[in-house]
KOLMI-942163 format. One line per 3 residues: number of its first residue (from 1); their letters; for each residue x, y, z of C-alpha. Coordinates in nm, 3 decimals, decimal comma, always signed. Each point is the difference from the previous one (the first is absolute). Example, Ala and Ser with C-alpha at 12.3 -4.5 7.8 and 13.67 -1.06 7.14 Angstrom:
2
1> as> +1,230:-0,450:+0,780; +0,137:+0,344:-0,066
//
This chain:
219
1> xxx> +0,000:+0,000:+0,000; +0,124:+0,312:-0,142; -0,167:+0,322:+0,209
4> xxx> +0,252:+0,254:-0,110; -0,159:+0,316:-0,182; -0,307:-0,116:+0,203
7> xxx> -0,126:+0,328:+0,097; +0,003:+0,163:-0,346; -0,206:-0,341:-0,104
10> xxx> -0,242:+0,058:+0,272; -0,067:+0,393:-0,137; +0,011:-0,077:-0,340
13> xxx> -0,214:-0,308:+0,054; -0,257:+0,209:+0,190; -0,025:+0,274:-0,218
16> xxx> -0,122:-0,233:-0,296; -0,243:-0,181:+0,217; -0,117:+0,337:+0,224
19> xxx> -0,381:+0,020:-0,145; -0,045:-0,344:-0,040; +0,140:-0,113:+0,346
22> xxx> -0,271:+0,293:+0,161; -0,294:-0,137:-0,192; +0,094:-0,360:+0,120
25> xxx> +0,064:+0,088:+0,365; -0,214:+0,266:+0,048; -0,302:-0,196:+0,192
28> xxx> +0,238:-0,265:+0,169; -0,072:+0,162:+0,363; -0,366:-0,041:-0,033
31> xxx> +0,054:-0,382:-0,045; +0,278:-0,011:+0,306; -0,155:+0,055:+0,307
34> xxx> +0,251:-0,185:+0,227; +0,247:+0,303:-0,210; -0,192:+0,270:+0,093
37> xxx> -0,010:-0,119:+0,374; +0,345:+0,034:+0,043; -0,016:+0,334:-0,153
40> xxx> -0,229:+0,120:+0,192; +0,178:-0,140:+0,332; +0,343:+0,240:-0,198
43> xxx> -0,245:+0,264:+0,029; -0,114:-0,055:+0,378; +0,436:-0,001:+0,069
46> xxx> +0,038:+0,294:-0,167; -0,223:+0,203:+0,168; +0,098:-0,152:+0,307
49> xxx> +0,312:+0,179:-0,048; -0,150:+0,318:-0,048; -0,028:-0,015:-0,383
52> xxx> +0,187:+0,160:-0,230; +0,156:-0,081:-0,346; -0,024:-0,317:-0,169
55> xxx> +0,158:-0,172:-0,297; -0,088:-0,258:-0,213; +0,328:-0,124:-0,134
58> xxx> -0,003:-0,133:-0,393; -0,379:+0,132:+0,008; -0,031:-0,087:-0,384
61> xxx> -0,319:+0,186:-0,118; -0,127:+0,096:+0,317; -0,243:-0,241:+0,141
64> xxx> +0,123:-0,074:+0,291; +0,055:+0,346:+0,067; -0,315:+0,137:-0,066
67> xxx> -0,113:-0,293:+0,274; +0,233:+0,127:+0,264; -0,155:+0,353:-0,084
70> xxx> -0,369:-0,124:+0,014; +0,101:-0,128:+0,364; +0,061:+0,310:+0,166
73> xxx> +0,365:+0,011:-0,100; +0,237:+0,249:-0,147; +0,166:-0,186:-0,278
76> xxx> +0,246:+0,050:-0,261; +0,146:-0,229:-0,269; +0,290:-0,082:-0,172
79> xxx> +0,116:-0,221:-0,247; +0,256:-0,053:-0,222; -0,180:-0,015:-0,333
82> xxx> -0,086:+0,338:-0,170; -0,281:-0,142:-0,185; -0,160:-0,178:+0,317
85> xxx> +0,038:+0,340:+0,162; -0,206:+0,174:-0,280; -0,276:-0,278:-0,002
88> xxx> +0,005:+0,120:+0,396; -0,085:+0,310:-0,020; -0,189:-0,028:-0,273
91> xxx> -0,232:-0,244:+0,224; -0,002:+0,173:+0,321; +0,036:+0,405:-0,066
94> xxx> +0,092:+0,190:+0,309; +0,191:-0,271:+0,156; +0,396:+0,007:+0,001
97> xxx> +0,228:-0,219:-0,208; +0,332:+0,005:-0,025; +0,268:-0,118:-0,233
100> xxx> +0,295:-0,196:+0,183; +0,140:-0,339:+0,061; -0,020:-0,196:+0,321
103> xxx> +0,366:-0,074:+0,001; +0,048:+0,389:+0,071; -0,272:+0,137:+0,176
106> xxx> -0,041:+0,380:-0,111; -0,111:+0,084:+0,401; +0,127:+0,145:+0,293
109> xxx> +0,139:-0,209:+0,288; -0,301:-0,063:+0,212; -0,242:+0,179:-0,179
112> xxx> -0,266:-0,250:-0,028; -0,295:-0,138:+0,287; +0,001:-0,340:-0,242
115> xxx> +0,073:-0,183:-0,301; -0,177:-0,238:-0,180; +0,189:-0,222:-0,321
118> xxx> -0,281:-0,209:-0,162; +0,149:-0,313:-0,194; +0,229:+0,301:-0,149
121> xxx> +0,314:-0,165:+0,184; -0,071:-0,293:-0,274; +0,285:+0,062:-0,243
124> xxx> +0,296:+0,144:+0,242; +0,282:-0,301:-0,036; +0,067:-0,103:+0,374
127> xxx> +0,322:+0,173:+0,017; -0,177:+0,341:-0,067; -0,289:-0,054:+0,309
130> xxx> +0,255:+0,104:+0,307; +0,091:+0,339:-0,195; -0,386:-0,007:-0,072
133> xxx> -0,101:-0,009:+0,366; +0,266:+0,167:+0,097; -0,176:+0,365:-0,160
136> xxx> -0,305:-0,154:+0,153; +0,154:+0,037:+0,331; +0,148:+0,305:-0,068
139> xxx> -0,312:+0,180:-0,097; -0,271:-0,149:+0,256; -0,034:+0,169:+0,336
142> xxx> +0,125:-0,275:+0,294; -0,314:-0,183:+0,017; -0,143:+0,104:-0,320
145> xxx> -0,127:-0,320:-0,145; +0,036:-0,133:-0,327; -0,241:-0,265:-0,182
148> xxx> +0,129:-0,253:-0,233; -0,171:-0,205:-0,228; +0,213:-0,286:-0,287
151> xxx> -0,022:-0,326:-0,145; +0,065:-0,265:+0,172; +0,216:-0,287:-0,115
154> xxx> +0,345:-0,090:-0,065; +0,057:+0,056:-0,352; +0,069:+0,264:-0,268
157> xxx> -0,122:+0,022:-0,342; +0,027:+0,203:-0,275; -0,306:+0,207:-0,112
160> xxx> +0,033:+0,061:-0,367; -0,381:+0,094:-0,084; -0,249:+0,146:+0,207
163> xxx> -0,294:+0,215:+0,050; -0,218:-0,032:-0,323; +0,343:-0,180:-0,154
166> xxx> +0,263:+0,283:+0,015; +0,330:-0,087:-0,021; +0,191:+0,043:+0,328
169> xxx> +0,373:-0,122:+0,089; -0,029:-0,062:+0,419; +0,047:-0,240:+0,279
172> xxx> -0,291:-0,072:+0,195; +0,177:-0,109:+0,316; -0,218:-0,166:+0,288
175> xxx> +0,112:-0,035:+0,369; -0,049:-0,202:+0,300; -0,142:+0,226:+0,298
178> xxx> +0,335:-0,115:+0,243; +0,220:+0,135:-0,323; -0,144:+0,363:+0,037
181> xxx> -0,100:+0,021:+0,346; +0,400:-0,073:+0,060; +0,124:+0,248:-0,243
184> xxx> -0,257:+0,272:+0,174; +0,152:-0,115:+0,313; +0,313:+0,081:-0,106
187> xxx> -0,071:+0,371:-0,123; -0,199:+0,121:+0,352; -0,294:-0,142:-0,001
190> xxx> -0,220:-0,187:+0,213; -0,266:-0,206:-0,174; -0,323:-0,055:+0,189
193> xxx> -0,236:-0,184:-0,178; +0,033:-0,211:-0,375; -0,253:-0,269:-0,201
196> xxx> -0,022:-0,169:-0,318; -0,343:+0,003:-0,182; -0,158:-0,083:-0,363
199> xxx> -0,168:+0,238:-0,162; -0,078:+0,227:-0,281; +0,305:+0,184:+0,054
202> xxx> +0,266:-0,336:+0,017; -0,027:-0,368:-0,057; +0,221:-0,007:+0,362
205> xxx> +0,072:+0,398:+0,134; +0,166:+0,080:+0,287; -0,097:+0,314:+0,232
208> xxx> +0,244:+0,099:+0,252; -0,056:+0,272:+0,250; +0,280:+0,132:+0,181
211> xxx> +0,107:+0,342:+0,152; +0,316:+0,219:-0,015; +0,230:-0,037:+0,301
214> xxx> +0,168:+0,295:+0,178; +0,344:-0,081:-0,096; +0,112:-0,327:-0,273
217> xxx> +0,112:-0,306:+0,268; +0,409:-0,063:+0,045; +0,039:-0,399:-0,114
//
C-alpha cells in the first residue's frame, strides 16, 4: 500500500465527487438514530462546558454541521476539499465553512469548547493520526470533548469509484476501537465512552467519545 501524495488524492478526489457525495448523504441522519444520539449527548457536553465554538473536522458538504447547528450549537466546518466546501455553503447559507486540512489545523491553541470528526479520519494513513490528534489537542480547551465516528475493521482498500461512479484514487482505512482509543491516549486525551453499531451510516462504525486532558500524559 502506497499512501504517499494521499492528501492531494483525497482533495482532488472530493472535488469531483462534491455534488454527488451531498445528494447521496444528505438524508443519512434521518435514517441513524443511534448517530444522532450520540450527537446530541456532544451537544449536552458542550454546553456543559459553558458552550462555545465547535468544529466539525473534514465536514465535507456540511451535513453534519448544519446538525450540530440545529442542536443549539455554534459550529463551524472545515474540510480539505474546495469543492465539498462550496457544496457546503451552498447547502447551509449563513453557517461557517472553512477551507483547511486536519493535519494542520488553521485554529488557535485552545480555542475550541469541542470537536467532532465524523468518519472524516477514514483516509489519514496510521502514521499521520498522532500529528492528527495532536492539533486536536492543541486546539480543544482541557476537557473540551471530541466525538469520533470510523469504520471498523482491520483492513484497507482502495476506493477507485464512488458516489454516482466518480473516479477517486484513496484508501479507505478501517480501525479497531483499542487502535484509536490508544493513539488518543497518547496525544492527551481521556476517552470516556466508545461502541460499534450497524447502520445507515457504516456496515460496522465506531463512535468514540473522549475529552481533552489538561496537559498530554509523560509515558
Amino acid at each position: 500500500m502506497n499512501t504517499d501524495g494521499w492528501l492531494e488524492d483525497t482533495r482532488t478526489s472530493y472535488d469531483i465527487v462534491a455534488a454527488s457525495y451531498a445528494d447521496l448523504t444528505r438524508h443519512l441522519l434521518d435514517e441513524t438514530p443511534e448517530e444522532r444520539a450520540v450527537l446530541a449527548l456532544f451537544a449536552d457536553l458542550v454546553r456543559a462546558q459553558g458552550g462555545g465554538s465547535v468544529a466539525d473536522v473534514g465536514c465535507g458538504t456540511g451535513r453534519i454541521t448544519a446538525h450540530l447547528h440545529q442542536l443549539g450549537l455554534d459550529a463551524f466546518g472545515i474540510d480539505l476539499s474546495p469543492g465539498m466546501i462550496e457544496v457546503a455553503r451552498r447547502d447551509h447559507p449563513g453557517l461557517r465553512f472553512d477551507l483547511g486540512s486536519m493535519t494542520d489545523l488553521p485554529l488557535a491553541d485552545s480555542s475550541m469548547t469541542g470537536l467532532v470528526a465524523w468518519y472524516s479520519l477514514i483516509h489519514v494513513p496510521d502514521d499521520e493520526i498522532g500529528s492528527v490528534f495532536a492539533h486536536f489537542q492543541r486546539v480543544l480547551r482541557p476537557g473540551g470533548p471530541l466525538l469520533l465516528s470510523f469504520h471498523v475493521g482491520d483492513e484497507s482498500q482502495l476506493k477507485t469509484e464512488g458516489y454516482g461512479g466518480h473516479p477517486m484514487n484513496v484508501y479507505v482505512h478501517r480501525r479497531q476501537p483499542d487502535q484509536l482509543i490508544a493513539w488518543l491516549n497518547n496525544a492527551g486525551f481521556a476517552v470516556e465512552s466508545h461502541r460499534t453499531l450497524t447502520s445507515a451510516e457504516s456496515k460496522l462504525g465506531g463512535m468514540i467519545l473522549a475529552r481533552r486532558q489538561a496537559a498530554v500524559q509523560e509515558e
